[in-house]
C-alpha positions as CSV (number, residue, x, y, z in Angstrom):
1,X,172.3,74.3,194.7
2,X,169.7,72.8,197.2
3,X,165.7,72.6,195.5
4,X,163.9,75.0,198.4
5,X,160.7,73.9,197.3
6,X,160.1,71.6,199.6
7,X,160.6,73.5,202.8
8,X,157.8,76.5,200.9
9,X,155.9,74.0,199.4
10,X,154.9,70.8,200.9
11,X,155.3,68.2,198.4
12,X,156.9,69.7,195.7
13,X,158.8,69.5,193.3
14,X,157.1,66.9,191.6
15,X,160.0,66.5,189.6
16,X,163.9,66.7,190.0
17,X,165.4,69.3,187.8
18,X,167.2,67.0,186.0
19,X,163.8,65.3,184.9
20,X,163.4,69.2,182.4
21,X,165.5,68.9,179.3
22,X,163.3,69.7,176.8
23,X,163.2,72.9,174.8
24,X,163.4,76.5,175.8
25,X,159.6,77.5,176.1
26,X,157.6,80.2,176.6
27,X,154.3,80.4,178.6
28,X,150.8,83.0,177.8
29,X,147.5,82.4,178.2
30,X,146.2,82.9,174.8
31,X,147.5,85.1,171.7
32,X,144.5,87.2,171.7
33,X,144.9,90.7,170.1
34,X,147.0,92.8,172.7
35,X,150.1,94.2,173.6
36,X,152.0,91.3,175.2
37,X,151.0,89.0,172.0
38,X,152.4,91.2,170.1
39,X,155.8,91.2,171.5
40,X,155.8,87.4,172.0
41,X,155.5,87.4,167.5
42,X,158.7,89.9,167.3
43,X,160.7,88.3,170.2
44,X,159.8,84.2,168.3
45,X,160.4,86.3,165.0
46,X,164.3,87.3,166.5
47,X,164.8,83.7,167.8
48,X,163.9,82.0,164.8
49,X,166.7,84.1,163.1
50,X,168.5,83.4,164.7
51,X,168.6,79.6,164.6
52,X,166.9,79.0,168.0
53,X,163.1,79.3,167.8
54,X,161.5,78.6,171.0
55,X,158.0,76.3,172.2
56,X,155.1,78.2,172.7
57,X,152.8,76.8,175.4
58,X,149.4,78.5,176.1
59,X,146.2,77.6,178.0
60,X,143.8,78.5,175.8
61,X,143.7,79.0,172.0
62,X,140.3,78.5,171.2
63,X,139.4,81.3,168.0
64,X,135.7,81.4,169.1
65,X,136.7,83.4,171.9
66,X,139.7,85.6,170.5
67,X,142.2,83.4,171.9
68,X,143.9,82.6,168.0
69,X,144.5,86.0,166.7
70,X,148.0,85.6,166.4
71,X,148.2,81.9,166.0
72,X,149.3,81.9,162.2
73,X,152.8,83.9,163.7
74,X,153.1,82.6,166.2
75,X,153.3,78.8,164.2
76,X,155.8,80.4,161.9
77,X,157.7,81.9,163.7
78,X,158.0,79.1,166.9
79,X,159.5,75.5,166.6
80,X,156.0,74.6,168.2
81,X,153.1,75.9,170.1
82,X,151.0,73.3,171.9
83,X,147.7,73.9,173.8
84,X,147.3,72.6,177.1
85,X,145.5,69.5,176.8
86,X,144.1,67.1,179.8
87,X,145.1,64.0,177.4
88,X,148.7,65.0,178.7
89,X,148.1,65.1,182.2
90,X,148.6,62.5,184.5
91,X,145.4,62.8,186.6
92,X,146.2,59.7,188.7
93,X,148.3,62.3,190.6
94,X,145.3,65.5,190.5
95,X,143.5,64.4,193.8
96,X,147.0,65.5,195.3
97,X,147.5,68.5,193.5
98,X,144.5,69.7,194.3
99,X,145.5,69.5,197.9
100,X,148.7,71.2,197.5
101,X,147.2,74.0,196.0
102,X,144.5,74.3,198.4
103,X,147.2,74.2,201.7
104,X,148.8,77.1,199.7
105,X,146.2,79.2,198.4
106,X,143.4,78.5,201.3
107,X,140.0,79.2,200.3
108,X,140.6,79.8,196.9
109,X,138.2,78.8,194.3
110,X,137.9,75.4,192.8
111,X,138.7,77.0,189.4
112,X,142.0,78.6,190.4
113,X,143.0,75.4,192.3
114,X,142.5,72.9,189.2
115,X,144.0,75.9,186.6
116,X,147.3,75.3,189.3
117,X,147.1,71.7,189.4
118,X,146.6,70.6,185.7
119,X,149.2,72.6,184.7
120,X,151.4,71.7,187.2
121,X,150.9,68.5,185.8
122,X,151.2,69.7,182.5
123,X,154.5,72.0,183.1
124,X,156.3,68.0,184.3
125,X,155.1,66.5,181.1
126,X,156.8,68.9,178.7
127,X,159.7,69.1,180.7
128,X,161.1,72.6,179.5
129,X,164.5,73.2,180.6
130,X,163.4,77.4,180.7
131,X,159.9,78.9,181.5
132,X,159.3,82.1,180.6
133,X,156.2,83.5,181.6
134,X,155.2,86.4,179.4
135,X,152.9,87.8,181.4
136,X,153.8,88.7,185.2
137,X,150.2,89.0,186.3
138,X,150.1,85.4,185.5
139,X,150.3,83.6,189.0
140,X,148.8,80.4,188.6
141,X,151.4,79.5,186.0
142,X,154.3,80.6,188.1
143,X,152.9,78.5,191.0
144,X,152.5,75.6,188.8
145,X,155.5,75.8,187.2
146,X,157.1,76.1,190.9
147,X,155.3,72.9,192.2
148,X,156.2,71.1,188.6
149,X,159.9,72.0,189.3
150,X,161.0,73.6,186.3
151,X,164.3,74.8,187.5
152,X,164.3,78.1,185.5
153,X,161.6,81.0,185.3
154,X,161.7,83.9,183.7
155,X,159.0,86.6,185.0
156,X,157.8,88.9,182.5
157,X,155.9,91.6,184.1
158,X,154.9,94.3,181.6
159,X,153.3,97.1,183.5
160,X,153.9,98.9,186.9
161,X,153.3,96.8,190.4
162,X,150.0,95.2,190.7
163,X,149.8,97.7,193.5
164,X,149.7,100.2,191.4
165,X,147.0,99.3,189.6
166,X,144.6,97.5,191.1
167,X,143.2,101.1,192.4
168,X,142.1,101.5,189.0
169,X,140.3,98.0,188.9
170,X,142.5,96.4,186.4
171,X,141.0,93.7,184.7
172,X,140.7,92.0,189.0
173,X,144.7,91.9,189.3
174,X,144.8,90.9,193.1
175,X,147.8,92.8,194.5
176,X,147.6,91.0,198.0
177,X,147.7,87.4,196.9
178,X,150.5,88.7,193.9
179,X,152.4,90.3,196.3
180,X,152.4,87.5,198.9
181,X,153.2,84.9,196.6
182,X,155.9,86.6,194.6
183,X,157.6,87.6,198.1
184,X,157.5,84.0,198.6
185,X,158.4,82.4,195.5
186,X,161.2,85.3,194.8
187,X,163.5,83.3,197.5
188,X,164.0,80.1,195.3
189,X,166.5,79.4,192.8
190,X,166.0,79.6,189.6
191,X,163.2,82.5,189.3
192,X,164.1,86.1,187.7
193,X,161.9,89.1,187.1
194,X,162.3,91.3,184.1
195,X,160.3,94.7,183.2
196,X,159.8,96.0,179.9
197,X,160.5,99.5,181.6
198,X,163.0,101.3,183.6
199,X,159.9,102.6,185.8
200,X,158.4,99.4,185.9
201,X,161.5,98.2,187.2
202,X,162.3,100.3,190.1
203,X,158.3,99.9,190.9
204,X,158.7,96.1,191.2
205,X,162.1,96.5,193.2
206,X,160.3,99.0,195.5
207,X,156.9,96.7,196.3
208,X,159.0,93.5,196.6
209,X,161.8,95.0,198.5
210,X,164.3,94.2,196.3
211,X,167.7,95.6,195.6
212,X,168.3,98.1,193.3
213,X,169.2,95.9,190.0
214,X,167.5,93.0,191.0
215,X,165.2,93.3,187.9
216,X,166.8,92.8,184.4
217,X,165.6,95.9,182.0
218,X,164.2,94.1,178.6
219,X,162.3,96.9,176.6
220,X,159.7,95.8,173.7
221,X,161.2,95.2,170.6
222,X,160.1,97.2,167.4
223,X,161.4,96.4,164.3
224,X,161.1,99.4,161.9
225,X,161.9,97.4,158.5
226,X,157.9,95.6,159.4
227,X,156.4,99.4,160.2
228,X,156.5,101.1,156.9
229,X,154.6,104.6,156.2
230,X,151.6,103.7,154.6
231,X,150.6,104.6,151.4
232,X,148.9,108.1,150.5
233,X,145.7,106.2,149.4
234,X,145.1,104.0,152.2
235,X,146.0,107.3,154.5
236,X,143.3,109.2,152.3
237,X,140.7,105.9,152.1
238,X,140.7,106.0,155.8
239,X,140.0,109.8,156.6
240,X,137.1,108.9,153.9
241,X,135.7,106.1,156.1
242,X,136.2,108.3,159.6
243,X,134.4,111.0,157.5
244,X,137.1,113.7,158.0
245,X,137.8,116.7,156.1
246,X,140.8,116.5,153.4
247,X,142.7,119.0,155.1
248,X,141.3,118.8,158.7
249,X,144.3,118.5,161.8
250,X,143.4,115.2,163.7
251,X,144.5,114.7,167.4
252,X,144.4,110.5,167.9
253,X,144.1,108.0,170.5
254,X,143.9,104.5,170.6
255,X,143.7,102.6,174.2
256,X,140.9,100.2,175.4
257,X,138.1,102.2,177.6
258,X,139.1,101.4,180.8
259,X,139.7,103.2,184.1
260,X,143.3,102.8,183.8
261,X,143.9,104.3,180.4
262,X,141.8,107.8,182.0
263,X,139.3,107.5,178.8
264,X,137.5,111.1,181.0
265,X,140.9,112.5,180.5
266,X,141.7,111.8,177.3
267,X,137.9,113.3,176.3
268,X,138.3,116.6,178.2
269,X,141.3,117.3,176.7
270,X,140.1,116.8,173.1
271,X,137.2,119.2,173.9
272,X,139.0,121.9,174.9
273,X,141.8,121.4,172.1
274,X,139.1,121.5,169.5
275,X,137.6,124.3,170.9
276,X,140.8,126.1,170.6
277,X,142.1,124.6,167.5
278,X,139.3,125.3,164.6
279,X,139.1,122.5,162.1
280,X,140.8,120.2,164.6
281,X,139.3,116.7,164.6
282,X,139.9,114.4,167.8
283,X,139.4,110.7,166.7
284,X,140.1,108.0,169.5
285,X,139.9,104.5,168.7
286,X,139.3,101.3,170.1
287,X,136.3,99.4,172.4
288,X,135.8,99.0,176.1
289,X,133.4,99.1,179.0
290,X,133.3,102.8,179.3
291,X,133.2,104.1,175.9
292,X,129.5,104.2,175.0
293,X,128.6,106.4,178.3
294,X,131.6,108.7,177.8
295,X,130.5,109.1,173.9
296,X,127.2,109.7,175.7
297,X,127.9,112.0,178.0
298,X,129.6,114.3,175.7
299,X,126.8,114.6,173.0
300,X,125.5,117.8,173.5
301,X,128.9,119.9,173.6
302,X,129.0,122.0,170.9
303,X,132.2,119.7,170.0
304,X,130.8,117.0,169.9
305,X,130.7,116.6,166.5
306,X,134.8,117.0,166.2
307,X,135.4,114.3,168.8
308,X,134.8,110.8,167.1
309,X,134.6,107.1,168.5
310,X,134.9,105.0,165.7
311,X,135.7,101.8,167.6
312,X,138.4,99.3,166.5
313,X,140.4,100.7,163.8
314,X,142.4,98.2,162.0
315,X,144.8,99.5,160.0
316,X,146.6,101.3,162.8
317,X,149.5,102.6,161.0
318,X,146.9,104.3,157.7
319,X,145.3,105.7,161.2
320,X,148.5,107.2,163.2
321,X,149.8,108.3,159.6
322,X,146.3,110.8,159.8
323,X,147.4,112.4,163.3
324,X,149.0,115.5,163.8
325,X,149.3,114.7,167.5
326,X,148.6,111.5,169.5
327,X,147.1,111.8,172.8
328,X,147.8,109.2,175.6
329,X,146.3,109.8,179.2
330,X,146.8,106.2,180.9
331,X,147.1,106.4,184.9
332,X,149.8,103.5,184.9
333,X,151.4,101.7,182.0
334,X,154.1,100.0,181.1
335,X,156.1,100.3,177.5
336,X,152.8,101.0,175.3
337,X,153.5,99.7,172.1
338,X,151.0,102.2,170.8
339,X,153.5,105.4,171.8
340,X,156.0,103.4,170.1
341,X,153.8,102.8,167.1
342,X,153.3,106.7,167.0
343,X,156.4,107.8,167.5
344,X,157.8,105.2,164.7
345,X,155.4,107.2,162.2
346,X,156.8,110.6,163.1
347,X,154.1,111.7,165.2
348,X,155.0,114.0,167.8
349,X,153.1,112.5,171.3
350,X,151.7,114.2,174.3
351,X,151.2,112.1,177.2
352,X,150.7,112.2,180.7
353,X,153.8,110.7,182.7
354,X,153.1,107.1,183.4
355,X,155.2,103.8,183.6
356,X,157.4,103.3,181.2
357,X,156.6,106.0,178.5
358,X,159.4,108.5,179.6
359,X,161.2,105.2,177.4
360,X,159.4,106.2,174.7
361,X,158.8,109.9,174.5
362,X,161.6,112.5,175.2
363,X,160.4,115.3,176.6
364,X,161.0,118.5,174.2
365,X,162.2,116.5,171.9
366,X,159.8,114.0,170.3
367,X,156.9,114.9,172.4
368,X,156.2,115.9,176.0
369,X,155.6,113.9,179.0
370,X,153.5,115.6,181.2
371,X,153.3,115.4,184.8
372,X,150.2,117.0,185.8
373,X,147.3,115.4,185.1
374,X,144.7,118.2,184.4
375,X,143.0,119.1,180.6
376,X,144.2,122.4,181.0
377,X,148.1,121.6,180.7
378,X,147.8,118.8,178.3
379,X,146.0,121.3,175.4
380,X,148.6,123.7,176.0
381,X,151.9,121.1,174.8
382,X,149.2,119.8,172.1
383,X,148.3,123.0,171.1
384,X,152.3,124.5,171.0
385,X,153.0,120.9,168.5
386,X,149.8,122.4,166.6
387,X,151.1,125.7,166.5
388,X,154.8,125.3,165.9
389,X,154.5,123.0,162.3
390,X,158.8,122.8,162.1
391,X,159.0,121.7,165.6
392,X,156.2,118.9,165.0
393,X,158.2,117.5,161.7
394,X,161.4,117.5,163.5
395,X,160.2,116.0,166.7
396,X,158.4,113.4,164.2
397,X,161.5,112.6,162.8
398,X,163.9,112.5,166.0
399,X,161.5,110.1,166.8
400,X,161.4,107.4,164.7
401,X,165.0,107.5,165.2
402,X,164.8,107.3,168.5
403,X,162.7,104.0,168.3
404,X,165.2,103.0,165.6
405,X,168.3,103.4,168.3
406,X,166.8,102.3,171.1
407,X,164.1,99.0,170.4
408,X,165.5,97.3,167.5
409,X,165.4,93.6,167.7
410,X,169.5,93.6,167.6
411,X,169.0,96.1,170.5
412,X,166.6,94.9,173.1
413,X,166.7,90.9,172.3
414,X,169.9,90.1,173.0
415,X,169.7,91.4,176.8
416,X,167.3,88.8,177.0
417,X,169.8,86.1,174.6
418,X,172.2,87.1,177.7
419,X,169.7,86.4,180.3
420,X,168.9,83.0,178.9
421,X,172.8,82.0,178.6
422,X,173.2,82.8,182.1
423,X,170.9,80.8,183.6
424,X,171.6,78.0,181.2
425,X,175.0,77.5,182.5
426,X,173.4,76.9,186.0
């Protein structure tokens, strides 16, 4: 099959595809604590069990600035994981890079432009036969790994089209310049998408104008045997530290406060379910731009003192074990872990219907996905899981079977074993 690059790219590849035999690699920025990090651990886990762990590669894993969190995994679990590192570029060759990216991405800022062209540089000295980027927001390392040559690239998006987010100002995901380059680079050899959701998907397919298909499905993995029910007295030590009654109901949340995840939403709702629900407690977790003004804004309800902010809460399962219902209000998503993590501890969920958590949740069964966005209809499904104790337990326990059937490593990973093989033969 004929390299295209040259005819989109001036220049490139720097390298003929023969020039990548190394190992099967995988590409993030860091392995801060988040979602994607968390599935790179369980996905190396499954590899390395199989007898073929894969390379890590990542741009930055300095632990001063969060970048490290997972790095002890991540070195167990991976045949190697290497920083990038200017002593292995060849920056004889960077004046030209830095021109290539600039005829492609004009006006773009110096800092993007040299991101591109070190790695670049850096993608043709490691030589990976297979590039798979875990994060499909990622764009510089596409484009560099384009330029580089490497003749296979796996696309991970996780969420819903950039499009779709960017109204809510997510974390300055440029849907223009995403959707112009992936339009672009889509028509080479060699690069596949996958989504971590059915939604996320057909959402991709739709903004790309792709056919139906196109996409290859690979859910997040979740490995029940490594998400045991915690113990009564770390449960109990917990409630103790968020200062909750013994017997009091709680209503949880965890999500960062951002636009995106609807933290206004998620607050309303907890008012008006603890002002129907005596003895109800609301507890949301986790930090963010937006959390001290909503906690704020909210002092003098006479709930106030029922709806609590306790910031990052570490022991995640102790804290889901403590929830009678979990709340989740995000505007776009794509397979949150945290549903999963909720559902896997028999926690019936209520959340509003977005990306991929129709996955997760099924509606009437373990939970309800709501489609309305308004306070008003999201107390009513809590309040009928408050209400209705035998229809809570058995929705709790349909689903942590459901999680067991449907994103077990022996499940979800070998769609992407498959995908691998495939392109491998090319």
């Amino acid at each position: 099959m004929p390299d295209l690059r040259s005819t989109y790219i001036p220049g490139a590849p720097l390298c003929q595809a023969g020039h990548f035999d190394g190992p099967l690699s995988w590409w993030n920025h860091g392995l801060p604590c988040g979602g994607v990090e968390r599935q790179i651990v369980a996905g190396a886990q499954y590899f390395q069990t199989k007898g073929r762990p894969v390379r890590l590669l990542c741009y930055n894993l300095e632990p001063r600035y969060g970048n490290a969190f997972f790095l002890p995994q991540t070195r167990t679990y991976c045949s190697a994981v290497q920083a990038f590192s200017l002593d292995q570029v060849d920056l004889t060759r960077l004046g030209a890079l830095r021109a290539m990216v600039s005829g492609i991405l004009q006006g773009c800022s110096p800092e993007l432009r040299d991101t591109i062209a070190c790695l670049a540089l850096w993608f043709a000295h490691l030589r990976p036969r297979l590039l798979q980027i875990w994060n499909g927001d990622n764009i510089a390392a596409l484009l560099a790994a384009v330029i580089a040559g490497v003749p296979r690239i796996v696309l991970a998006c996780r969420s819903l089209s950039p499009a779709r987010r960017s109204p809510y100002g997510f974390e300055g995901v440029n849907a223009t310049l995403a959707h112009v380059l992936l339009s672009h680079l889509l028509r080479l050899p060699g690069i596949y998408l996958t989504n971590n959701s059915r939604a996320g998907c057909r959402d991709y397919e739709a903004w790309l104008d792709l056919p139906s298909g196109t996409i290859t499905h690979t859910p997040n993995v979740f490995d029940l045997a490594q998400w045991p029910r915690p113990d009564a007295s770390r449960t109990a030590l917990l409630r103790r530290r968020l200062g909750l009654p013994n017997h009091a109901r709680v209503l949880g949340g965890l999500f960062r406060f951002l636009s995106i995840k609807d933290p206004e939403l998620w607050v309303c709702t907890a008012l008006r379910a603890c002002a129907a629900h005596p003895g109800l407690y609301a507890v949301v977790g986790g930090g963010g731009p937006e959390r001290h003004a909503l906690k704020q804004s909210i002092a003098q309800s006479p709930f106030a003192d029922r709806v609590l902010f306790p910031g990052t809460i570490k022991d995640v399962s102790a804290f889901l074990a403590l929830c009678d219902v979990f709340l989740h209000t995000a505007h776009v998503e794509g397979l949150p872990n945290v549903v999963l993590e909720a559902q896997a501890c028999q926690v019936p969920v209520v959340s509003t219907l977005c990306g991929g958590v129709a996955d997760i949740v099924v509606h009437g069964q373990t939970g309800f996905v709501v489609d309305e966005r308004e306070e008003q209809v999201l107390v009513r499904y809590v309040g009928h899981i408050l209400s209705h104790p035998e229809f809570a337990a058995q929705a709790g326990r349909r689903a942590r079977t459901h999680v067991a059937q449907t994103f077990a490593p022996d499940i979800v990973m070998p769609v992407l074993e498959q995908l691998y093989a495939r392109l491998l033969q090319n």
